[in-house]
SEKOL-976045 format. One record per residue: x, y, z of N, C-alpha, C, O in turn; residue in one letter. Coordinates in steps of 0.02 Angstrom, whole numbers, plus 50000, padded with zeros to 5 digits. Each point is the difference from the previous one (the first is absolute). Layout:
% SEKOL-976045
XYZXYZXYZXYZA/...
***
This chain:
% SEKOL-976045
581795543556025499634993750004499445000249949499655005049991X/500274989249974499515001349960499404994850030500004996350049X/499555005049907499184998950011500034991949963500264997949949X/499254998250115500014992049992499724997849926500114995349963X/499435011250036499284997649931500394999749958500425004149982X/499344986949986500054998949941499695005549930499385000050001X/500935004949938499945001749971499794998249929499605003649968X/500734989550000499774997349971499394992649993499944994749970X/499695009850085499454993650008499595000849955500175003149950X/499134994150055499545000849954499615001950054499844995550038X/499945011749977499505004150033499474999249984499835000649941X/499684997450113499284999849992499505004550054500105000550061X/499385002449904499475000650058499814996250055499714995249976X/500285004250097499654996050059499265000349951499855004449960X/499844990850054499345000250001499534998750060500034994750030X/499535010349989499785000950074499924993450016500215000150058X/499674995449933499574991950007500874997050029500034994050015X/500395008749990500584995350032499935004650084500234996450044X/499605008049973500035000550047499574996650044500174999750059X/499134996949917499704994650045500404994350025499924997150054X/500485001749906500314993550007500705004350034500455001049959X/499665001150100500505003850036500324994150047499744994750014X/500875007750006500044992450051499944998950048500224995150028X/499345010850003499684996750073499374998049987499674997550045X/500035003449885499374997749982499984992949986499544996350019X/501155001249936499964994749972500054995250043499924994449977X/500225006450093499984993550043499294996650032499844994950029X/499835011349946499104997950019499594997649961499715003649960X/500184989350043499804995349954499134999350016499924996950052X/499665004549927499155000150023500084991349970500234996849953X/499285002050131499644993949976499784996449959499404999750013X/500744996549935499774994949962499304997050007499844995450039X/499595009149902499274995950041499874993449930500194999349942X/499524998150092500074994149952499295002449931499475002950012X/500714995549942499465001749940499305000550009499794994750023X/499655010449966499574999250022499504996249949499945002249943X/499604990850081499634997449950499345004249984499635002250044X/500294998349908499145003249986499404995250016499994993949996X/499625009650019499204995750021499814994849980500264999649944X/499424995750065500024994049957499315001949979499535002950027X/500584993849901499535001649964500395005149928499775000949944X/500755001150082500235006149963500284997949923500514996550007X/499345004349920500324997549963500704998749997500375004050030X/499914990749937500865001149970500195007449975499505002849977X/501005000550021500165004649980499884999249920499645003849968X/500684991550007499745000349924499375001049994499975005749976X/499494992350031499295001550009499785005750023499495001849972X/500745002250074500015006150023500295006849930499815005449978X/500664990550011500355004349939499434999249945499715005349986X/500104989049983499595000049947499175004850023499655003149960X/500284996550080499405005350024500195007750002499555004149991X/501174998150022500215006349990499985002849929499845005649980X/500414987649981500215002649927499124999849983499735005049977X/499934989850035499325002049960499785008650039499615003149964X/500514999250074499795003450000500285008049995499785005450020X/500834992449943500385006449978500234997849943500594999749984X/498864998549976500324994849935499905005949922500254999749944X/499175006350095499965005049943500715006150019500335003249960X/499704996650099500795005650026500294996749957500055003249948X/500274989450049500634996649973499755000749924500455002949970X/499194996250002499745000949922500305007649996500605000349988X/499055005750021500135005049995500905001350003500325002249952X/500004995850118500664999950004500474998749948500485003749988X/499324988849968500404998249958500005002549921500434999849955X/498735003050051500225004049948500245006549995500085002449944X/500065000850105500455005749995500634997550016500345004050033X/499924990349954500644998250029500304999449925500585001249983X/498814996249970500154996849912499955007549971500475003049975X/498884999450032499855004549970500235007650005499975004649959X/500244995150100500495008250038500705000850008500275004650030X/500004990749941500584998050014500465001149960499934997249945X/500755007250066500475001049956500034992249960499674994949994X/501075008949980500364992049976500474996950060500335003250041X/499584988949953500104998550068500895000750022500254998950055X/500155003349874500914999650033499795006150031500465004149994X/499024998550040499895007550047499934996950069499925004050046X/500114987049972499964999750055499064996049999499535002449968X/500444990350081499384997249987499545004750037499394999449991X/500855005650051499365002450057499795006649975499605002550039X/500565002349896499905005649995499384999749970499994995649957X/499405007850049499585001049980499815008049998499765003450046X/500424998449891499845007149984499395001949936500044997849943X/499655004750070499205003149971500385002549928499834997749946X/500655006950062500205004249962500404997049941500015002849945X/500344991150069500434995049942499774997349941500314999549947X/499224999250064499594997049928499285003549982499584997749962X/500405006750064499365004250008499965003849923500525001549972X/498884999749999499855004149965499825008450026499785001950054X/500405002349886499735008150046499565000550036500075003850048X/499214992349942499545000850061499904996150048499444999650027X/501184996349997500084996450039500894998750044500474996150005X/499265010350018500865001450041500104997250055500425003050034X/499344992049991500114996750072499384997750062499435002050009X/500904993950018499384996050037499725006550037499544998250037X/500565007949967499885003550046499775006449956499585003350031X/500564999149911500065001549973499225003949995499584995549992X/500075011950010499635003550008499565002850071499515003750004X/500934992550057499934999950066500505002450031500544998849973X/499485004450078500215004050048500804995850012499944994649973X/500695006150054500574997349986500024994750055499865003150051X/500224992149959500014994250061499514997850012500064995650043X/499135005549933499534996150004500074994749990499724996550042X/500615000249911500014994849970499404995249972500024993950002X/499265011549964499664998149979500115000049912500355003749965X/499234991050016500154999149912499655008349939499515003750001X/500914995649971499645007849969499434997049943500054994649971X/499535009250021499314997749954500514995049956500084994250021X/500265007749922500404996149952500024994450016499614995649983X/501095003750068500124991550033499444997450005499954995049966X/499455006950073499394997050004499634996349981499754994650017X/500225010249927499614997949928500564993949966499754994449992X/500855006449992500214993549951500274995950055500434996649972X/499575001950089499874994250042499374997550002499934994049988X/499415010650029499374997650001499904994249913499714994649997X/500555008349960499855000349921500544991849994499834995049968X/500745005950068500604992749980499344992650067499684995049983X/500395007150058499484996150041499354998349984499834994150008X/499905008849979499265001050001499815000950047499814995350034X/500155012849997499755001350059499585005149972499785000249943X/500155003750104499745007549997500535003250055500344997650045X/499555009549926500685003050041500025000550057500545000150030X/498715000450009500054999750072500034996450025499885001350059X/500214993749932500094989050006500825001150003500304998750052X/499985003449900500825001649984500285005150065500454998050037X/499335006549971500185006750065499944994850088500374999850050X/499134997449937499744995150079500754994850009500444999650043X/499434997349899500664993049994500645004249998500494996550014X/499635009049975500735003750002499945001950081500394997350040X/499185006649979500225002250067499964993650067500285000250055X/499344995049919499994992850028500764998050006500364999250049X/499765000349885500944996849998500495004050040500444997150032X/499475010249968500585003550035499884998850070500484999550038X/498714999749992500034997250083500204996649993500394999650047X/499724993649904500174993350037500584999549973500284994549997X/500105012749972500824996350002500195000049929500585001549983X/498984996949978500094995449928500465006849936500384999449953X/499355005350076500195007949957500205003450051499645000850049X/500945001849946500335004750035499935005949946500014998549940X/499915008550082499735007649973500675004050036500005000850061X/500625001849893500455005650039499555006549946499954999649938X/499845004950097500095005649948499484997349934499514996350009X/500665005849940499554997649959500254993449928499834998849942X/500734998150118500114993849971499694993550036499905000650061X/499944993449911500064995150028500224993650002500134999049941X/499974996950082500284993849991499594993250034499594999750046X/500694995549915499684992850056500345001650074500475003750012X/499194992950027500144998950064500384992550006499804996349955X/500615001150082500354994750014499464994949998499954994449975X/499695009350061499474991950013499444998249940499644995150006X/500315009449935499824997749936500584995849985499704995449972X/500855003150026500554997549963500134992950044500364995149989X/499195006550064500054991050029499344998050023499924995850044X/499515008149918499474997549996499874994250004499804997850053X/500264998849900499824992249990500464997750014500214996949950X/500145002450098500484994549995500264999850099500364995550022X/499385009850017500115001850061499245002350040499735005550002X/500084989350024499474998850025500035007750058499505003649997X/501154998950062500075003550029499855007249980499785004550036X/500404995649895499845008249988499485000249998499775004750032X/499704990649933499285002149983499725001050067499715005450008X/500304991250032499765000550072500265006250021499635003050039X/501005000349945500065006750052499865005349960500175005850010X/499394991249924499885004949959499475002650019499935005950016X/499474988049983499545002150025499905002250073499615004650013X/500744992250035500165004950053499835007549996499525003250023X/501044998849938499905007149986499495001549976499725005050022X/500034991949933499385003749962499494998250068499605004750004X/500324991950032499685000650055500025003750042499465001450025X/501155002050005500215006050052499495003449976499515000950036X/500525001449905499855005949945499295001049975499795003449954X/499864992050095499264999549980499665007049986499745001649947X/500285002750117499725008050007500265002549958499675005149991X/500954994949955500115002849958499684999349933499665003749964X/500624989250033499584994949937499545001349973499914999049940X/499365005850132499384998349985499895007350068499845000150060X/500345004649893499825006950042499465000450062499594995450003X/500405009450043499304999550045499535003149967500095004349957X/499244993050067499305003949975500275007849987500465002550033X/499115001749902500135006250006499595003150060499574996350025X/500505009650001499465003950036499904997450075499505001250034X/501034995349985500054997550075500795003750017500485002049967X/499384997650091500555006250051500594995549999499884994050010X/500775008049979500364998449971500554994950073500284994550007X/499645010150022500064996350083499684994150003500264994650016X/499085006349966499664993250045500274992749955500034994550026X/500165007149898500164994949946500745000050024500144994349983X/500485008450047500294998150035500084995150075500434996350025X/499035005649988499854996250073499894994049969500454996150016X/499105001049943499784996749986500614994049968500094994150018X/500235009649936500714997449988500374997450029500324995149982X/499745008450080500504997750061499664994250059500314996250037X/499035004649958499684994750030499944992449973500094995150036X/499805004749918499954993949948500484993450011499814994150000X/501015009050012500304994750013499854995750072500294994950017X/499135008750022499734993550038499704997049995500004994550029X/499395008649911499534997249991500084993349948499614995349994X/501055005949970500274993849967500284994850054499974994049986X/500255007850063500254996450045499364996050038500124994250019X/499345008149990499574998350017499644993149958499984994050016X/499805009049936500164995449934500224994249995499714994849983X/501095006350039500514993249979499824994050056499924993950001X/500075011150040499934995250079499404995449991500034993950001X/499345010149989499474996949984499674994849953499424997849997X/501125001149969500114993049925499475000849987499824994450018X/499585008549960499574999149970499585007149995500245005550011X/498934992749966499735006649972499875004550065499784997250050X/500325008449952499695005150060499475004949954500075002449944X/499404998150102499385005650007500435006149977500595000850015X/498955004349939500525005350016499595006550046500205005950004X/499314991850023499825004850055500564997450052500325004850022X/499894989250005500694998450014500285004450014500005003850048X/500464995349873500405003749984500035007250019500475002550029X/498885001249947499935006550038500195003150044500365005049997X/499314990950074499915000650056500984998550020500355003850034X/499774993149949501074997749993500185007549975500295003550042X/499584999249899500275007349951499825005750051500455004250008X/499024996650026499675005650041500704998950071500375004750018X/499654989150007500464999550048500645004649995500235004950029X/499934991049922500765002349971500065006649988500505003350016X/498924999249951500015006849967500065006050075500425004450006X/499034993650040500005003350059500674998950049500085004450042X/500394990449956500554997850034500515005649957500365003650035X/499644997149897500715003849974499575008950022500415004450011X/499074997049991499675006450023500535001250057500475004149999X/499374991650051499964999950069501084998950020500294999750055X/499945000049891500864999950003500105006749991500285003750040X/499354998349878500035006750007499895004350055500055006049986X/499844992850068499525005150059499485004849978499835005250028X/499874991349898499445005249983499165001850041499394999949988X/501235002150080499275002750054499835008849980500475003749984X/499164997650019499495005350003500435003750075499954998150058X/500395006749917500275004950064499495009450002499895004349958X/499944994850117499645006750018499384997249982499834994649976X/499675013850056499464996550021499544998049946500145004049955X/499464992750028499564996249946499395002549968499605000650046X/500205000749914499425004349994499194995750023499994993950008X/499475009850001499324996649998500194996249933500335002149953X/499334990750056499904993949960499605003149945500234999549944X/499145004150064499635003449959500405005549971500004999549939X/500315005150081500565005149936500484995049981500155000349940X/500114995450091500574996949962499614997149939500225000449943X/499264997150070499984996149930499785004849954500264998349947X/499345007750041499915007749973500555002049961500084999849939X/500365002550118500745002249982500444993949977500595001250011X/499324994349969500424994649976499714996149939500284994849984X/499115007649977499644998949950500394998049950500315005349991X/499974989749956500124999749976499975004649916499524998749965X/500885005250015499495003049929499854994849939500254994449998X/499385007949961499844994749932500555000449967500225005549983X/500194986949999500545001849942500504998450045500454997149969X/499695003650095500414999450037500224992050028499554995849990X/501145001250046499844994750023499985001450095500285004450033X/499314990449984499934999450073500684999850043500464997049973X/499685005850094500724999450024500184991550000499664995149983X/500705005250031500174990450011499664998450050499604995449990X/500415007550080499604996150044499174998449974499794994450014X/499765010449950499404998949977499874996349939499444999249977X/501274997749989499854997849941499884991350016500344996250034X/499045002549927500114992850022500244993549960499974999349939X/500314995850110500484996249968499724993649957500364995949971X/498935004350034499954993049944500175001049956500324995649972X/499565012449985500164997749923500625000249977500254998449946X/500075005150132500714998749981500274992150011500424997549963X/499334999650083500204992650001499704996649948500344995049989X/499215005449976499584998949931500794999649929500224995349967X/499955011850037500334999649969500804997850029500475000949962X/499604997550078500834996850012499754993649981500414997849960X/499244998950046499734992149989500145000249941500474996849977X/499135007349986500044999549929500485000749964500084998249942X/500355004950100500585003649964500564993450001500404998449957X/499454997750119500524995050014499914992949960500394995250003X/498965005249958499844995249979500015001549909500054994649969X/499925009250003500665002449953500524999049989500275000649945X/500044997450117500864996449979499944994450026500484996149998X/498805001550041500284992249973500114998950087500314995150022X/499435009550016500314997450081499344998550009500064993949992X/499355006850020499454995950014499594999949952500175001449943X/498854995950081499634999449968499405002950032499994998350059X/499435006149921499685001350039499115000249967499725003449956X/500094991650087499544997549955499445000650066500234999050056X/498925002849934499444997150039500285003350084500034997250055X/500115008149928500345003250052500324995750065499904999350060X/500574998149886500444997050046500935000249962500174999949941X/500155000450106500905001149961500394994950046500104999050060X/500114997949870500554995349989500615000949976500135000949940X/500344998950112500794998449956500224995449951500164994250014X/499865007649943500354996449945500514995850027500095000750061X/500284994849909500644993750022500625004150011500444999250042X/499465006849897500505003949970499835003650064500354997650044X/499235007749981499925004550027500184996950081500285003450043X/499484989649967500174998750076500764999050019500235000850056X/500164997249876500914998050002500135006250006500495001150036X/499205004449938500495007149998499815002350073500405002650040X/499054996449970499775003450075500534994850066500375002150044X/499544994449947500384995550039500815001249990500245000950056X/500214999449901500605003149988500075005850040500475000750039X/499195002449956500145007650027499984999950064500375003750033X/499054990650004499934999850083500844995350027500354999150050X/499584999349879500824993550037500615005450021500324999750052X/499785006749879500385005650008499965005050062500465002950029X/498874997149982499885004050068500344998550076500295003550042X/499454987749952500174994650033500775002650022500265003450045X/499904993349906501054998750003500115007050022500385000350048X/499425004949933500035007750013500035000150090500495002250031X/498884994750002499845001950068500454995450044500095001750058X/500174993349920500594997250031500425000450018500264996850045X/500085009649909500415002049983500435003550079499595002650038X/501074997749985499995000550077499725009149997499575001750041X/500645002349922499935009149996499114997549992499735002950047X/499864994149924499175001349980499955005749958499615004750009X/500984994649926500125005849952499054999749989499895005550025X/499644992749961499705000549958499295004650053499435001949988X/500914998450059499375003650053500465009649978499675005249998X/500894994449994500345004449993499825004749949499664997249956X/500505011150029500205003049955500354999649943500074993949993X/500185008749961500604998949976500324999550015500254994450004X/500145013050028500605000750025500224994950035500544997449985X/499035000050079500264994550032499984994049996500224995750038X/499415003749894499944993449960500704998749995500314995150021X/499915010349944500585001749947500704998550053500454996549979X/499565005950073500445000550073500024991850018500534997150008X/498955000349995499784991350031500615000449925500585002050006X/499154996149942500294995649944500775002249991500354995849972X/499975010550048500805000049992500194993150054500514996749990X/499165002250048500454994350045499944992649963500294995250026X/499335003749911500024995849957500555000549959500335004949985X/499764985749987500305000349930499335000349945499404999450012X/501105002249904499485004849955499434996049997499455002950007X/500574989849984499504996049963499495000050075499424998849983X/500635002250084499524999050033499805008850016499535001150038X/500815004149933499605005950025499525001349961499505003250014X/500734992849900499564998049949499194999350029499505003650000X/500694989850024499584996950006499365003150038499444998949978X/500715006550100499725003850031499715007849960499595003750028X/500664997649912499965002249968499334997049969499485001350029X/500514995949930499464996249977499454998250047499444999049975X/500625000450095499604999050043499775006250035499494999950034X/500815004649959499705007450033499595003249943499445002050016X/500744998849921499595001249946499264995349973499575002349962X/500444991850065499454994349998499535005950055499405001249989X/500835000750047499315001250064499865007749997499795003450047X/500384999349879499785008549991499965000249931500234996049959X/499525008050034499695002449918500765001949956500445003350028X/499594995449937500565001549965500015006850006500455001250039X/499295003849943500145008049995500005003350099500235005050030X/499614992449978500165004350083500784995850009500565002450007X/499214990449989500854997450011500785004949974500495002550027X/499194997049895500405003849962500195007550030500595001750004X/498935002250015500145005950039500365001050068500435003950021X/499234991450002500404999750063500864996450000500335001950049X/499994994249910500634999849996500345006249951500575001550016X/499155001749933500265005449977500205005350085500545002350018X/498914997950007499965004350034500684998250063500235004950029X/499964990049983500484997150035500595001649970500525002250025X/499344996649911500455001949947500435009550025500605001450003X/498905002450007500245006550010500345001150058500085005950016X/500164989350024500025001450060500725001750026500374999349952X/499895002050087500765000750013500524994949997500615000849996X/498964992450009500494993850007499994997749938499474998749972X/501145000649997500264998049946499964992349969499944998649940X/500114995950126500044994150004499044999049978499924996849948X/499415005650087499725000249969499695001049945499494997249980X/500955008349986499755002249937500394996549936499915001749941X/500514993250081500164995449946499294993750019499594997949959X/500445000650106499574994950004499255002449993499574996050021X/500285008149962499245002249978499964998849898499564998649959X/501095002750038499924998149942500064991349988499704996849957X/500665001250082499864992449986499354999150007499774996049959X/499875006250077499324996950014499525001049945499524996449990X/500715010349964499835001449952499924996049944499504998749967X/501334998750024499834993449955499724994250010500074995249961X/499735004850072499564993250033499235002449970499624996049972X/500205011350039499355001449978500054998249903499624996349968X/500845006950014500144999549925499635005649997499905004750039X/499804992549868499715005549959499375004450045499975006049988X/499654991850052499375005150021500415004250056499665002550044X/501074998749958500385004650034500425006849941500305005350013X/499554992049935500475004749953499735004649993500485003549983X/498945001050015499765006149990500145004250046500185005849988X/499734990650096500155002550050500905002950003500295004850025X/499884990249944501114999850014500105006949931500515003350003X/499004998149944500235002649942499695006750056500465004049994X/499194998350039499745005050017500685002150066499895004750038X/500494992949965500555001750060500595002449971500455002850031X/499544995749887500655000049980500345007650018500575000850023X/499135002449967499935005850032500425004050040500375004949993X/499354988750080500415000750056500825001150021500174996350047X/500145006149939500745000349997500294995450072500605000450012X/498954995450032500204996850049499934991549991500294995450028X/498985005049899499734995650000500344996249917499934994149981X/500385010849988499875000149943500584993849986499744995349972X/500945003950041500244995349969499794992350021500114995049967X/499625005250084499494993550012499344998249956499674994849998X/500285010149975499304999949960500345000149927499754996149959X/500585006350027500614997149926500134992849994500004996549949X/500145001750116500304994249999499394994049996500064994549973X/499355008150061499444996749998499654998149930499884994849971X/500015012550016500065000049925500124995249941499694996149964X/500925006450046500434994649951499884991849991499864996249954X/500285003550113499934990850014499244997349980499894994949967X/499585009850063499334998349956499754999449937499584996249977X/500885009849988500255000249941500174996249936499925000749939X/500454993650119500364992249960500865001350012500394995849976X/499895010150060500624997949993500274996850042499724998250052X/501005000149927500204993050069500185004450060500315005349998X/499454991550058500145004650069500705001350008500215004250040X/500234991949917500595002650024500525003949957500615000950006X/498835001549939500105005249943499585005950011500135004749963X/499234996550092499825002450002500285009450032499775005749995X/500674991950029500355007150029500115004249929500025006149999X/500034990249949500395005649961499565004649966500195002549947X/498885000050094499845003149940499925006450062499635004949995X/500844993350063500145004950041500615005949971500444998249961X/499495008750062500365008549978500614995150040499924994250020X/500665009649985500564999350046499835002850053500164997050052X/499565008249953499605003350075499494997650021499775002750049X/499884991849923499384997750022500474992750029499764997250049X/500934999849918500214995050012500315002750078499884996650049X/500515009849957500205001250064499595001950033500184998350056X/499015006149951499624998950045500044994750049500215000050057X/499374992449884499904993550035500644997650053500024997350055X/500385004849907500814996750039500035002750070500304996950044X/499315010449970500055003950054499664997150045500244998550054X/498995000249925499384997550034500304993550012500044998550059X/500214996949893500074995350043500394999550052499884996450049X/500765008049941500654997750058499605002450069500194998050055X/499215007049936499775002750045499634994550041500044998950060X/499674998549902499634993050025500474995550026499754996250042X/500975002849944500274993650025500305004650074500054997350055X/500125009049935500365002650046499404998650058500234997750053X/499165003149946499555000850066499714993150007499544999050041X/500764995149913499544993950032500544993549988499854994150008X/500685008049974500574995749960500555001350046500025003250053X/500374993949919500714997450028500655002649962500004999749939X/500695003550104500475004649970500224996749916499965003149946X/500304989450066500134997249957499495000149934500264999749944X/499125000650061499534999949960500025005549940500004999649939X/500015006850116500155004749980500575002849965499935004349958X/500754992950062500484999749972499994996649923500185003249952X/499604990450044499654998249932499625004449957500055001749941X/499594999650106499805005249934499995005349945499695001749950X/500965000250096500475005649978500064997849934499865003949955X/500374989550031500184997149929499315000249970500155002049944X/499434997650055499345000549944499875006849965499645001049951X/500795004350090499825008049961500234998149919500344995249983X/499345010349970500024999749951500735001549956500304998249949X/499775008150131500755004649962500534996049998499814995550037X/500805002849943500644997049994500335000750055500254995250030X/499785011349991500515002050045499605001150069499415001550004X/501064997450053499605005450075499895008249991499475003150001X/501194999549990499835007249992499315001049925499535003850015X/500444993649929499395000349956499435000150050499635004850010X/500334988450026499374999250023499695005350058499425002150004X/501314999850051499905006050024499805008549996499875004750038X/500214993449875500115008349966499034997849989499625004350021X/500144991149958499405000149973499414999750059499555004150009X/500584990950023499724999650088499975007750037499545001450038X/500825001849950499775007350019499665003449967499665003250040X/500204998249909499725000049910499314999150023499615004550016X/500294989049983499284999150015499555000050036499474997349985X/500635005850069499715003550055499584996650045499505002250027X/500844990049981499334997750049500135001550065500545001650026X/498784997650005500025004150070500514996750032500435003850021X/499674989349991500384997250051500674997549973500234994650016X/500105010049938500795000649988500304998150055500164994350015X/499945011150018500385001550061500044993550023500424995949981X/498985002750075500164993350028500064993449946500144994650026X/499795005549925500494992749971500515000949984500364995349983X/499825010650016500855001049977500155000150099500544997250006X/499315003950035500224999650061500134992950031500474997950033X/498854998549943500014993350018500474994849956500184994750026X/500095007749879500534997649993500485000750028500364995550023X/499745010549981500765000650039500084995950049500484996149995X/499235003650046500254995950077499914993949983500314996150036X/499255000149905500034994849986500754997049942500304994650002X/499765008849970500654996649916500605000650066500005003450051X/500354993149930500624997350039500415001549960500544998150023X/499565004949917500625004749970499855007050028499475002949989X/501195000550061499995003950037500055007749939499615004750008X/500844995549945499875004449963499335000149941500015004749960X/499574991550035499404999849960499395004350082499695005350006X/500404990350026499825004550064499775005949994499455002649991X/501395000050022500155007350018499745001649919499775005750009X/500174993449946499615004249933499374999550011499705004649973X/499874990650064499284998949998499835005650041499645004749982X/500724994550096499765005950050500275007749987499805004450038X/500624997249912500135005349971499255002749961499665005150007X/500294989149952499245001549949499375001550031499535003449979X/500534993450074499494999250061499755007650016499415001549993X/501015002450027500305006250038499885006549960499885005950015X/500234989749913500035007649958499275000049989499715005450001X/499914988249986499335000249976499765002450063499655005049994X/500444992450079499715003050052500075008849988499475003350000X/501155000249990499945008549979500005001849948500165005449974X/499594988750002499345007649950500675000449943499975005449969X/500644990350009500265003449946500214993449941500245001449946X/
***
């Protein structure tokens, strides 16, 4: 008897993102909420857009001239932007005398951008690292290129708005913390803020910033108090504690003793730098720009807490668990709404970290969530590649950020990195999927043949061989492909 599989098909990689859409998933349709309107008072989006671009109008200057000026010849493709193509000897690349992936400009570039503009070079370095928050310059390594949303700059009111978005997330970066303050407390401070913007929005108009304060001290003592940062065993005299707890000269204060005006001093300042408020006669105002973005994010939170799982009160993991019972475009969407209500870099950690976990079905969908973060996730995904669990998900991540087409993207996968994924996933459909499903998938391996794919599937040593070659077997309905799966099964189970 021979084997059902078509041989001359055209074999493809599964890509983890079809197992959301499974078919006991796809019958669960989430509620339809009707569009949410913005505040009245709130500009047109075109108007909103023209306030973004004025104020990322030196990023986009800077952008386009390394797009003219850095730029191969264009039959190399409109998006390549390499330092090294038209460069003279003392000018080898946008990156070029800096550490490898910084993606800062080397003195050279500097100087004959500052020199084609009329800037000065540190006017040129601000407007470059400005453009890569907001999108406009993408940095692999020590090449770079335009970003998509330079290329529909003027003509797509939507990108500029999620441009500056980003360059808004990105404020604490944008605009470093004070030096010589405890590095904790300028975290706290970080993580507190998005109420104090919320506070802000609600309030349509100017707030006190002793206010404000007294709101930052709240918050700041509320994320203390999650931590359980209580004082365990017995306490010293008030008089030695403060002795023995002297701060030295040169040193910074612990976080609990450091105090927060000048750190709220400087988040104001910092937020009003990109254009999200104004802070004038000690008082702070949201910008039009700054109250639409603050308000977006509460709408995302919003649709998030509705949601029937309350992914967004959740972890990852069980963020990640809620959203397999979605189709893609609404786990998307919860996606985007669980990342709205956390800092991008803990977010980012905490789905890597989901990422490591035994369930397979999550560790494709941590990477979806991934692409939803985009570029302020790629340093984190390039630091996993590593991972031999993590790694052809992070290839694949890679790539597609990259610019290649997602459904070309498998190929800058090894053949053993292609049968890894094939393993992990059947592993994933076998523990949350359906026989038939699984049976499909059989056809996406890379190899031609069953026995190929069986000779390599043992080869590559993932932990949970055994049971997906167990769970094919009882699933394929060709009785001699079967009996070869649970043969393979058996030998990989002893060890030969």
């Amino acid at each position: 008897m021979t084997s059902r599989i078509p041989r001359d098909s055209r074999l493809r990689l599964v890509r983890p993102r079809t197992l959301a859409a499974a078919p006991r998933a796809m019958a669960q349709r989430p509620a339809r909420r009707p569009a949410p309107r913005p505040p009245e008072g709130t500009p047109a989006p075109a108007e909103l857009a023209r306030m973004a671009r004025a104020v990322l109008a030196g990023a986009a200057r800077v952008a386009r001239w390394a797009d003219t000026s850095l730029s191969p010849a264009r039959d190399r493709g409109p998006t390549a932007v390499d330092g090294t193509s038209r460069s003279g000897p003392d000018d080898s690349g946008p990156n070029a005398g800096g550490p490898e992936g910084t993606g800062t400009l080397s003195d050279a570039t500097a100087r004959r951008a500052a020199a084609d503009l009329d800037l000065t070079p540190d006017q040129v370095r601000a407007d470059w690292d400005v453009a890569r928050l907001a999108g406009l310059i993408e940095v692999h390594g020590d090449t770079a290129r335009p970003g998509w949303r330079l290329r529909a700059w003027d003509r797509d009111d939507s990108a500029v708005l999620r441009g500056w978005v980003a360059f808004f997330d990105a404020w604490s970066i944008a605009h470093p913390g004070p030096d010589g303050r405890e590095p904790a407390a300028v975290a706290e401070v970080v993580s507190a803020m998005p109420q104090v913007l919320s506070f802000l929005q609600l309030s349509a108009g100017p707030v006190p910033v002793p206010q404000l304060l007294d709101l930052l001290e709240q918050r700041v003592t509320e994320l203390r108090t999650e931590r359980c940062e209580i004082p365990y065993g017995p306490q010293p005299d008030p008089v030695e504690s403060a002795a023995s707890t002297a701060v030295p000269e040169g040193q910074a204060a612990p976080a609990e003793d450091t105090p927060l005006a000048p750190l709220l001093d400087w988040a104001l300042h910092a937020l009003a730098a990109v254009g999200a408020l104004t802070c004038d006669e000690g008082q702070a105002t949201l910008t039009p720009l700054g109250s639409w973005a603050v308000w977006v994010k509460l709408e995302q939170i919003c649709v998030a807490a509705q949601s029937p799982a309350g992914n967004i009160e959740q972890g990852a993991e069980d963020m990640l668990r809620g959203c397999a019972q979605l189709r893609p475009n609404a786990a998307r969407a919860e996606y985007r709404a669980w990342l709205a209500a956390r800092p991008v870099g803990s977010a980012v950690t905490e789905l890597l970290a989901a990422a490591r976990g035994e369930d397979a079905l999550l560790r494709g969908l941590a990477f979806e969530a991934l692409r939803v973060v985009g570029a302020p996730a790629e340093p984190d995904v390039r630091s996993v590649v590593d991972e031999t669990p993590l790694r052809p998900y992070a290839l694949l991540w890679l790539a597609e950020h990259d610019g290649h087409d997602p459904e070309d993207a498998h190929l800058v996968l090894t053949r053993e990195e292609a049968t890894w994924l094939w393993v992990d996933t059947a592993a994933a459909v076998a523990d949350h999927g359906e026989a038939p499903l699984l049976v499909r998938h059989l056809e996406s391996a890379v190899q031609a043949t069953v026995p190929a794919l069986l000779d390599e599937v043992r080869a590559v040593g993932h932990p949970r061989t055994v049971q997906v070659l167990v769970a094919l077997a009882a699933a394929h309905p060709d009785p001699a492909l079967a009996k070869a799966v649970r043969r393979a099964a058996f030998q990989v189970h002893r060890g030969r």
